[in-house]
PASEBA-1860 file (N, C-alpha, C; in nm, 3 decimals):
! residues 241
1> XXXXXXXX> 9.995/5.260/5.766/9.984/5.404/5.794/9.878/5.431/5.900 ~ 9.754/5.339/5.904/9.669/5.399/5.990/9.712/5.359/6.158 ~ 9.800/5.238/6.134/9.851/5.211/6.259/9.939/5.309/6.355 ~ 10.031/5.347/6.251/10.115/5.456/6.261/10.024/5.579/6.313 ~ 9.890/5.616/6.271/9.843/5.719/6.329/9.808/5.700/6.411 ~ 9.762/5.569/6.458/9.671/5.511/6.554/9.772/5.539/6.707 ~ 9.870/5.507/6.665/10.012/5.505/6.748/10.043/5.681/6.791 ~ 10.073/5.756/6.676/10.088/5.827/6.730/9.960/5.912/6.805
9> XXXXXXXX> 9.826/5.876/6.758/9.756/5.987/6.844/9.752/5.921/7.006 ~ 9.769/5.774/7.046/9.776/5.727/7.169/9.899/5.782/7.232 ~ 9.988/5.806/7.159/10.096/5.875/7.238/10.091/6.028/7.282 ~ 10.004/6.125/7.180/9.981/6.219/7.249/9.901/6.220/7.314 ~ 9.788/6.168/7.304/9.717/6.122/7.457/9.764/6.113/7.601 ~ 9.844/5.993/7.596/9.913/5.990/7.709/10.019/6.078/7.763 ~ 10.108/6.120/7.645/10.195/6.305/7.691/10.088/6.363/7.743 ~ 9.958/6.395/7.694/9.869/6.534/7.763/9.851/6.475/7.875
17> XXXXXXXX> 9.823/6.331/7.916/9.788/6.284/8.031/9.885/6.300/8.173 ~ 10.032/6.279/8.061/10.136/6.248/8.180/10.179/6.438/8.251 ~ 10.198/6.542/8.128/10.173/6.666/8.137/10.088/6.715/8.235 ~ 9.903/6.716/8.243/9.779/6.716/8.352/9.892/6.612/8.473 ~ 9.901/6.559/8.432/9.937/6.493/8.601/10.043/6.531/8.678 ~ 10.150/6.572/8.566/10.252/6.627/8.639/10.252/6.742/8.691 ~ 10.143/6.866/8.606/10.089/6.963/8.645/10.029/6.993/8.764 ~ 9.948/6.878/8.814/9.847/6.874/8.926/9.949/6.874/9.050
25> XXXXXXXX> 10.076/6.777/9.046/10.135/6.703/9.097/10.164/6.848/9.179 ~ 10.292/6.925/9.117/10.325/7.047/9.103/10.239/7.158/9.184 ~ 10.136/7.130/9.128/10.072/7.256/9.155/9.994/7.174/9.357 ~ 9.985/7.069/9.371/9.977/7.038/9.512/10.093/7.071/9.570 ~ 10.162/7.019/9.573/10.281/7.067/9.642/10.300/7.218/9.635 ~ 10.292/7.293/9.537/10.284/7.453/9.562/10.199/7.504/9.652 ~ 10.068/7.453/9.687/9.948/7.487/9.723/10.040/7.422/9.875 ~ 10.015/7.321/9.928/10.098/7.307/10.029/10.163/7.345/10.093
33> XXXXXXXX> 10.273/7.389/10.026/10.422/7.477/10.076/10.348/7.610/10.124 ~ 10.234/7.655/10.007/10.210/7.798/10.049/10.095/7.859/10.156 ~ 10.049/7.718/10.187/9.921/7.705/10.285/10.027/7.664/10.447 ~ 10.162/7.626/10.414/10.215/7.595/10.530/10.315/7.732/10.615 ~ 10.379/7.806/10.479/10.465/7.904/10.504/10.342/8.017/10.515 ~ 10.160/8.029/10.504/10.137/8.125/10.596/10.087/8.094/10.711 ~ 10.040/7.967/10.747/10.031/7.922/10.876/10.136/7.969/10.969 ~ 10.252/7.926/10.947/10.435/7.939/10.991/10.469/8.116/11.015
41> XXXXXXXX> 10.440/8.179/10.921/10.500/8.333/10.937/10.320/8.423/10.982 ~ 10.233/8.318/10.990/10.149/8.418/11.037/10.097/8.555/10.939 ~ 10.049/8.540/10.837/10.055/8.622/10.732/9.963/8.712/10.738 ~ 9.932/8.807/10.736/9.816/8.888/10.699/9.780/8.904/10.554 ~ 9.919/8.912/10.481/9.912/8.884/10.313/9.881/8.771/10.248 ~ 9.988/8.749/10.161/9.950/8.637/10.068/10.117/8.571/10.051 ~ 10.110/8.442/10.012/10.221/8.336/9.988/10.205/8.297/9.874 ~ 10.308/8.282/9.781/10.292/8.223/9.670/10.373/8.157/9.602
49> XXXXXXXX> 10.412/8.017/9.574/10.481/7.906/9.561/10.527/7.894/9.457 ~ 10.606/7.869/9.372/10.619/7.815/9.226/10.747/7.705/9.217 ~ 10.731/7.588/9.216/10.817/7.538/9.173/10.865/7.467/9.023 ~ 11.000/7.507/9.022/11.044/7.487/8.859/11.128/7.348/8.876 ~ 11.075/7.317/8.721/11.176/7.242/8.665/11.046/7.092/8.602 ~ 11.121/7.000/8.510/10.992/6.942/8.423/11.098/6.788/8.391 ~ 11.044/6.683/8.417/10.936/6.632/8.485/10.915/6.668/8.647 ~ 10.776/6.750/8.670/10.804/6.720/8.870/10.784/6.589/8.910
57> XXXXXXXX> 10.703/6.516/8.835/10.701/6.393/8.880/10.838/6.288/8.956 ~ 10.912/6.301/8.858/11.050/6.285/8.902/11.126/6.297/9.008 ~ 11.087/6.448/9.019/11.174/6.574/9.145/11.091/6.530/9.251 ~ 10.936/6.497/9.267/10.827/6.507/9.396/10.862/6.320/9.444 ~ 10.871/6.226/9.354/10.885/6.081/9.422/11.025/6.099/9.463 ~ 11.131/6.148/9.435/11.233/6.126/9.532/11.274/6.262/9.621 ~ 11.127/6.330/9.648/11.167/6.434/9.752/11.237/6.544/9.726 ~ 11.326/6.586/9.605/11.429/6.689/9.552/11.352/6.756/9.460
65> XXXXXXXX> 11.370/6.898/9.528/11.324/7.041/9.416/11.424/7.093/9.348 ~ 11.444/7.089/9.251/11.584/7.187/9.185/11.552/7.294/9.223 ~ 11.458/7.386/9.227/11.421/7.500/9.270/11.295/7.556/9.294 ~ 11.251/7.640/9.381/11.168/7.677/9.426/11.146/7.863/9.483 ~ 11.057/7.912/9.422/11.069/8.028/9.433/10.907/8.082/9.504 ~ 10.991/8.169/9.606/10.891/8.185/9.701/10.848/8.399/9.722 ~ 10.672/8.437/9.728/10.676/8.571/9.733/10.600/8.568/9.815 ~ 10.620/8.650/9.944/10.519/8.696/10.047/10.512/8.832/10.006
73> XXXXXXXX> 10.385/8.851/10.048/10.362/9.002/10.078/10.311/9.033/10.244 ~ 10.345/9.147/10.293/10.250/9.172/10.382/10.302/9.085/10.508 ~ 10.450/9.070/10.522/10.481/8.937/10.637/10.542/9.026/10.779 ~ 10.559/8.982/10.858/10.567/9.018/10.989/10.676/8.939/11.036 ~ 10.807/8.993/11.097/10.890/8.875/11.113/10.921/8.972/11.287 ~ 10.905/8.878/11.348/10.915/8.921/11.529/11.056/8.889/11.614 ~ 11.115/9.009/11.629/11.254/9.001/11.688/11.249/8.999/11.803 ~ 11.278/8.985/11.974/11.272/9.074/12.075/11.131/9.134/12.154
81> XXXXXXXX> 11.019/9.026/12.071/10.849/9.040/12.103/10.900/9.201/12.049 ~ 10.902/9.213/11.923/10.902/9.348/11.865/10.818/9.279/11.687 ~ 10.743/9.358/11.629/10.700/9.336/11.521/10.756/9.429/11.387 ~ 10.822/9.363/11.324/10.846/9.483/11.161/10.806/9.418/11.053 ~ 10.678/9.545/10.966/10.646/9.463/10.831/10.778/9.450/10.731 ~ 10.684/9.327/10.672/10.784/9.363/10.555/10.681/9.321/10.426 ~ 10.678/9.459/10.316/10.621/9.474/10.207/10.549/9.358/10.140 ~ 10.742/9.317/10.076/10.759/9.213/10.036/10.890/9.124/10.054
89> XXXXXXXX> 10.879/9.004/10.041/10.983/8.910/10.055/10.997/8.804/9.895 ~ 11.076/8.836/9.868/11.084/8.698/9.765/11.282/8.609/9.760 ~ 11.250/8.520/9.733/11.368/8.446/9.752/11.325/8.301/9.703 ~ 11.456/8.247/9.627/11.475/8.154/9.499/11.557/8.018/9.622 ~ 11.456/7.929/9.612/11.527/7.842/9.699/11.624/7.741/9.647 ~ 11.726/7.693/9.617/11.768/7.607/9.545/11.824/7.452/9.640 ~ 11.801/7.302/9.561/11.810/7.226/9.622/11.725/7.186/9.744 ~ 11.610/7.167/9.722/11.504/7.147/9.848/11.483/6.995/9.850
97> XXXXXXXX> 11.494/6.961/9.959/11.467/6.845/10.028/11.287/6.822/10.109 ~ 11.198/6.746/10.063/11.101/6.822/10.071/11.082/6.684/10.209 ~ 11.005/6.738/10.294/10.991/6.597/10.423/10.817/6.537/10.399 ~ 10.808/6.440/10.452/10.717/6.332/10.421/10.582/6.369/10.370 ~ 10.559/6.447/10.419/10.386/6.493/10.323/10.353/6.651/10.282 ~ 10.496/6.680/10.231/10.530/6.746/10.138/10.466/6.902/10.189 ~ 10.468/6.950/10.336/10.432/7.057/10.361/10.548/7.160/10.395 ~ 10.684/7.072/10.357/10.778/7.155/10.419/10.909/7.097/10.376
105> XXXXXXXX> 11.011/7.171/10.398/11.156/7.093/10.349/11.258/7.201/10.363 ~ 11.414/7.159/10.313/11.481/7.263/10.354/11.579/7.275/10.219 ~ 11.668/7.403/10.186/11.715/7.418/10.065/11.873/7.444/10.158 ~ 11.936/7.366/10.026/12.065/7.374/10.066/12.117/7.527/9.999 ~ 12.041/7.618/9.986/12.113/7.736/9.950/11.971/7.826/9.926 ~ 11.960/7.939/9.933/11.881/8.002/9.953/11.929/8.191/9.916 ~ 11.871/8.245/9.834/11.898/8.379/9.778/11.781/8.455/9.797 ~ 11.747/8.579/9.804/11.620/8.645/9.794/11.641/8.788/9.854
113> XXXXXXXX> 11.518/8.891/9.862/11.537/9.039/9.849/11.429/9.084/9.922 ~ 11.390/9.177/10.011/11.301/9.192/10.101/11.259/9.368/10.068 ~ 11.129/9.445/10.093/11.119/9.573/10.097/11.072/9.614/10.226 ~ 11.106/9.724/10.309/11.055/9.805/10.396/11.059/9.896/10.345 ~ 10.874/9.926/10.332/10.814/10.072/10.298/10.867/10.169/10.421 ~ 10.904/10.316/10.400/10.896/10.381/10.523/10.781/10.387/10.611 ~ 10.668/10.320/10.532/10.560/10.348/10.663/10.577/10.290/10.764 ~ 10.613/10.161/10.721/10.643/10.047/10.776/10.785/10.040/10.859
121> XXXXXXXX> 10.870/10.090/10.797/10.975/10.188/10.892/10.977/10.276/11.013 ~ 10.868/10.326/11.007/10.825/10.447/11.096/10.743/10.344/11.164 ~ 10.635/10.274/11.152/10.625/10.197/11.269/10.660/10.104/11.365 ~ 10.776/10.076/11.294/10.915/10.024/11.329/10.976/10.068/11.454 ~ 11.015/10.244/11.438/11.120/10.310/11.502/11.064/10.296/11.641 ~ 10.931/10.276/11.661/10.843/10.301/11.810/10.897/10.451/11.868 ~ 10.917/10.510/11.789/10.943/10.644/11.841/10.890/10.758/11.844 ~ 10.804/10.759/11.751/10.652/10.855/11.706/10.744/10.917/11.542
129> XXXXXXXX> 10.847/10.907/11.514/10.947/10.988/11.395/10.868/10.926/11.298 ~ 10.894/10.997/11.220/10.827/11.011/11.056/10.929/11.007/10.991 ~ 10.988/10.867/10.904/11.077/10.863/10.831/11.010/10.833/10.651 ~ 11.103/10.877/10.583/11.122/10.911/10.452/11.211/10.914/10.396 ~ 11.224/10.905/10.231/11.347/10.893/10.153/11.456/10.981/10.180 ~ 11.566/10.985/10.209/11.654/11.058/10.240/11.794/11.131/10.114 ~ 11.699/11.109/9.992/11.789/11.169/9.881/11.873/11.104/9.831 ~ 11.956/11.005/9.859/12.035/10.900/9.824/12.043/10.815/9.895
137> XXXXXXXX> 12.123/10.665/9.799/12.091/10.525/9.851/12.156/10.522/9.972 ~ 12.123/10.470/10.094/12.134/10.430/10.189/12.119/10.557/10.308 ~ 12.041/10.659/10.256/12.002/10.775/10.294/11.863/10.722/10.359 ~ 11.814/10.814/10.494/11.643/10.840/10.521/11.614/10.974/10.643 ~ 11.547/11.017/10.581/11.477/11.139/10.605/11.409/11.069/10.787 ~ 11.428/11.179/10.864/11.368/11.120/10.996/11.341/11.248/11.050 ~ 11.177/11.254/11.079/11.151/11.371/11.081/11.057/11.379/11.273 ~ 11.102/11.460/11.350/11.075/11.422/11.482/11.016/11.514/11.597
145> XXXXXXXX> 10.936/11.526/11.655/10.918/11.632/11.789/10.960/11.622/11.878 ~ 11.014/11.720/11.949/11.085/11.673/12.030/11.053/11.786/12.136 ~ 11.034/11.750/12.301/11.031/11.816/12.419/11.170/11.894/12.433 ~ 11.187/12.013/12.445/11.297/12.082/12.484/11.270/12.189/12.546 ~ 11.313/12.218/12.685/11.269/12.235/12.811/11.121/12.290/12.788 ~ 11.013/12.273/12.748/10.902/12.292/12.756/10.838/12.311/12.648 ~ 10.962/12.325/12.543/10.936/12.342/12.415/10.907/12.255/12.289 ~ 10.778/12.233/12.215/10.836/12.155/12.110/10.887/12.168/11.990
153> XXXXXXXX> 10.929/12.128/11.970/11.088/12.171/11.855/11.038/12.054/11.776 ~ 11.051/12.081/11.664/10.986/11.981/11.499/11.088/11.990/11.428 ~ 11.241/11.848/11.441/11.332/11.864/11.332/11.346/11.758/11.273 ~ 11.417/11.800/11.111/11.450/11.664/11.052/11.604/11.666/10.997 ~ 11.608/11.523/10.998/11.770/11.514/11.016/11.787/11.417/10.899 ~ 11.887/11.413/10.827/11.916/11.264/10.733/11.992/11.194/10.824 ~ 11.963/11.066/10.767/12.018/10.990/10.832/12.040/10.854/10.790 ~ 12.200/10.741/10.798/12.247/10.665/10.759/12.156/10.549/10.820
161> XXXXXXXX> 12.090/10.431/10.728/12.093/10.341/10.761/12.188/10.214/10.719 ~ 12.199/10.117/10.798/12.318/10.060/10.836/12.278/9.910/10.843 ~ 12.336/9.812/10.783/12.363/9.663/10.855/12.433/9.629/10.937 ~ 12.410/9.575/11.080/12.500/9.570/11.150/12.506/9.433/11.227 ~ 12.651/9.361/11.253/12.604/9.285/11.350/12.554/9.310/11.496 ~ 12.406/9.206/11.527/12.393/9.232/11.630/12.484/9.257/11.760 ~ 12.443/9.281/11.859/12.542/9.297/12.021/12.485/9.175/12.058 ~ 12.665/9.117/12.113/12.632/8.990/12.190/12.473/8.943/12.286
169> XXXXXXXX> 12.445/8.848/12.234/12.318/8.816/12.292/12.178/8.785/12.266 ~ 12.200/8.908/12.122/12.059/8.979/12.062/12.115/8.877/11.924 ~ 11.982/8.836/11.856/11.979/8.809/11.692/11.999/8.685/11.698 ~ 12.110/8.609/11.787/12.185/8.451/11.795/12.278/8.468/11.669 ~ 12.363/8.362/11.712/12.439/8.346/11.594/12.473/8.440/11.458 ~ 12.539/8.502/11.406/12.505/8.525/11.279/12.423/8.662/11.224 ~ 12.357/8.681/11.368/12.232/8.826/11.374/12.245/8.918/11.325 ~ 12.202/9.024/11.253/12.179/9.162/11.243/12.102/9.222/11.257
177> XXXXXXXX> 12.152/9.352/11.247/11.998/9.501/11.276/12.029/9.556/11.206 ~ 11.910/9.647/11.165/11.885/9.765/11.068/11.907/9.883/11.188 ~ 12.021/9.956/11.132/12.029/10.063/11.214/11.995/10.214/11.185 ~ 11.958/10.298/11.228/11.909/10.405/11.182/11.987/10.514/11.263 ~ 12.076/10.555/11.226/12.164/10.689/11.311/12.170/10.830/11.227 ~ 12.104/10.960/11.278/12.153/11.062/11.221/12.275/11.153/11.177 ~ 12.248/11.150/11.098/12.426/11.203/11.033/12.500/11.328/11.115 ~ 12.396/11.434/11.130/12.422/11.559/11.221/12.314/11.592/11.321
185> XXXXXXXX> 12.280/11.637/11.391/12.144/11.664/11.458/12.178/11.838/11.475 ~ 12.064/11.918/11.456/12.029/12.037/11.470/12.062/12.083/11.624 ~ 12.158/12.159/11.688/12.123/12.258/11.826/12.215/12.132/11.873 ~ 12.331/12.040/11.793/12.435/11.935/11.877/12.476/12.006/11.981 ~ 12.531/12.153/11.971/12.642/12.199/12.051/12.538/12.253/12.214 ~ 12.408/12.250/12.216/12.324/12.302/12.385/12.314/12.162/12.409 ~ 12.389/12.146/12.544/12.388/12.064/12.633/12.281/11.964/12.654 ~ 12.258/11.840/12.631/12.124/11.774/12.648/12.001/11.756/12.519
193> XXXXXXXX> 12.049/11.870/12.437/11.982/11.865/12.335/11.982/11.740/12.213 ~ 12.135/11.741/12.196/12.152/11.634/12.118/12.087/11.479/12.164 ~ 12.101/11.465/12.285/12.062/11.354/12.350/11.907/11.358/12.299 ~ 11.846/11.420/12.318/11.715/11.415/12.342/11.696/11.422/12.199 ~ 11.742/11.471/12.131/11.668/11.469/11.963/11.714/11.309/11.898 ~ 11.849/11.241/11.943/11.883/11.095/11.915/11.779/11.001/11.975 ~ 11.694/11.048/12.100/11.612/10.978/12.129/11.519/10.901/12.064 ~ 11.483/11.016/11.937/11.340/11.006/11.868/11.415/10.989/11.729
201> XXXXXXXX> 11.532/11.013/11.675/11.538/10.969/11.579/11.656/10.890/11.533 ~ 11.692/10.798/11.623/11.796/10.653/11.623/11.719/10.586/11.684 ~ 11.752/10.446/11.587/11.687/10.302/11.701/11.753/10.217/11.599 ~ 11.741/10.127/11.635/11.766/9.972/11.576/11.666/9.886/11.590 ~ 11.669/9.816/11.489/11.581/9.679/11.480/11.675/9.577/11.400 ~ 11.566/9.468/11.557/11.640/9.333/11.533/11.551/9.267/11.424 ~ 11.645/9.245/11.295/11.516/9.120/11.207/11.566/9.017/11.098 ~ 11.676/8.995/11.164/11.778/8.820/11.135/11.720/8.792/11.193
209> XXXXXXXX> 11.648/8.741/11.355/11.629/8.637/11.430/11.505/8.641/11.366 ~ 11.426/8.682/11.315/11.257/8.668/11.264/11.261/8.615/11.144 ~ 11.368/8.563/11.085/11.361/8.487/10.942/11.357/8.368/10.955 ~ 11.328/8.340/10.830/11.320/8.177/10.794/11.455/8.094/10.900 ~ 11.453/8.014/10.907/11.604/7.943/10.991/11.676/7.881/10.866 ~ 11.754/7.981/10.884/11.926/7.989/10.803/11.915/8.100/10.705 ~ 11.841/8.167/10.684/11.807/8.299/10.579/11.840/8.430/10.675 ~ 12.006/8.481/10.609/12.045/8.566/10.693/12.024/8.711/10.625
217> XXXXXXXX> 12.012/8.821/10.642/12.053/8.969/10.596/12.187/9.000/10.573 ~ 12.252/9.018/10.451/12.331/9.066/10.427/12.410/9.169/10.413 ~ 12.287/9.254/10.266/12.326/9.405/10.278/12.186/9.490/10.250 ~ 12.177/9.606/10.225/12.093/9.711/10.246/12.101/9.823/10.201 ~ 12.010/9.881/10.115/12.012/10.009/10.080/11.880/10.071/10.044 ~ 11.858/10.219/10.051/11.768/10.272/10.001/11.703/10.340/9.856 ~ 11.610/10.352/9.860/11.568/10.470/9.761/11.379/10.469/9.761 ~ 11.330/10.568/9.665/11.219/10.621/9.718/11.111/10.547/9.736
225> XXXXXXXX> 11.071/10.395/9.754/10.987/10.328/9.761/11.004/10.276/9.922 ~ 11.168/10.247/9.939/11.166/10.235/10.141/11.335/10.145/10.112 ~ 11.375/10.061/10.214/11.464/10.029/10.253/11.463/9.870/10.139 ~ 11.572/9.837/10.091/11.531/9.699/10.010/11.697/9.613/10.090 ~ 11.624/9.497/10.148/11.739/9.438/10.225/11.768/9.290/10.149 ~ 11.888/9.252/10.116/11.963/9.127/10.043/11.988/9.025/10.151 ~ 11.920/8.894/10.077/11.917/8.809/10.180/11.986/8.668/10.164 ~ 11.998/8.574/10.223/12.098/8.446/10.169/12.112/8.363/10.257
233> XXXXXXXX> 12.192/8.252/10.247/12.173/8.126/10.351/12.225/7.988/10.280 ~ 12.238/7.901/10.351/12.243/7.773/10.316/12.158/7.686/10.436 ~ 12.153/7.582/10.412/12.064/7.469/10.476/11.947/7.554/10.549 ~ 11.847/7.613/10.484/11.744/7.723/10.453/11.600/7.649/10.475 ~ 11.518/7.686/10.625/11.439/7.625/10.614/11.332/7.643/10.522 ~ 11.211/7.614/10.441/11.190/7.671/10.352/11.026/7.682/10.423 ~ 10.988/7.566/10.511/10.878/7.545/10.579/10.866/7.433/10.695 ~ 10.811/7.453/10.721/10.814/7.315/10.832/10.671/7.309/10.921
241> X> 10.696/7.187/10.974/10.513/7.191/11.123/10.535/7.246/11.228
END
């Protein structure tokens, strides 16, 4: 009997041991990935790594993550030398292939969900407009000054935002924009007017080409916190040098 205890307390020993190590293991490689993807996107926020699944020991000597789940805040993705925040980003990487000193790798499939605050919207538009919730999903409030023959005129319009594929040239491959078009504009029918009020409150932004490589935009909708965009991919870079 005392052998038997002797036995089993060396075995939980070594479980807590093999547990701490696999833990550590894990948690380097998280620390890694997340010290590399803000180097890579240039962060002003924060990155934060988690990878699942038990033993990692297992998953880290032959290079394969079953999964990996990734949250930025505060990221900047640059279309066209144009800049748009984005809140937040999170996305579930699945199947990662991790490359030699484990700062980077790529997922054969890739899911995740992005926020644009309207502030962050509005600094977006480069137009001086003040956008806001627009009352229903895929609705936004765009609120604008506008020069009319000497006059300034202060209107707001709702207005559809949109996924679209990019125009040949723009995005590469695969591209989209967030489009922002008003549904009606105030004073359509005086000549020149309409023009000039679409000025300040339509634009597009390019921000497929500012993602991860192979993490495309799908779809898009609103409500009162800002724009929340659906994202996806296969052979998904997840990080790289």
């Amino acid at each position: 009997m005392r052998f038997l205890r002797v036995v089993v307390i060396i075995g939980v020993v070594l479980g807590a041991l093999f547990v701490g190590v696999d833990r550590w293991a894990a948690s380097y490689v998280e620390n890694r990935l997340a010290d590399r993807i803000q180097a890579r996107q240039g962060l002003a926020g924060s990155s934060e790594v988690e990878v699942h699944g038990f033993p990692f020991l297992t998953q880290v000597l032959s290079r394969d993550l079953d999964r990996v789940d990734l949250k930025l805040r505060g990221v900047e993705v640059t279309a066209e030398d144009r800049k748009t925040r984005l809140s937040e980003l999170d996305a579930s990487f699945r199947g990662v292939k991790l490359n030699g000193d484990y700062s980077g790798g790529t997922a054969d499939r890739a899911e995740g969900s992005a926020l644009i605050t309207y502030a962050d919207l509005t600094a977006a538009s480069q137009t001086g407009a003040t956008l806001s919730y627009g009352g229903a999903p895929g609705k936004v409030k765009v609120t604008a000054s506008v020069d009319v023959f000497g006059k300034i005129l202060t209107h707001s319009v709702v207005s559809t935002v949109t996924l679209e594929d990019a125009p040949a040239g723009k995005g590469g491959k695969g591209g989209k924009i967030v489009r922002v078009r008003a549904d009606e504009v105030p004073g359509g029918g005086v000549a020149g007017v309409e023009k000039l009020i679409r000025k300040k409150t339509d634009f597009d932004r390019d921000l497929g080409s500012g993602m991860p490589a192979g993490l495309q935009l799908s779809s898009l909708t609103s409500d009162e916190a800002g724009v929340h965009l659906t994202l996806g991919g296969t052979n998904v870079v997840v990080a790289g040098s």
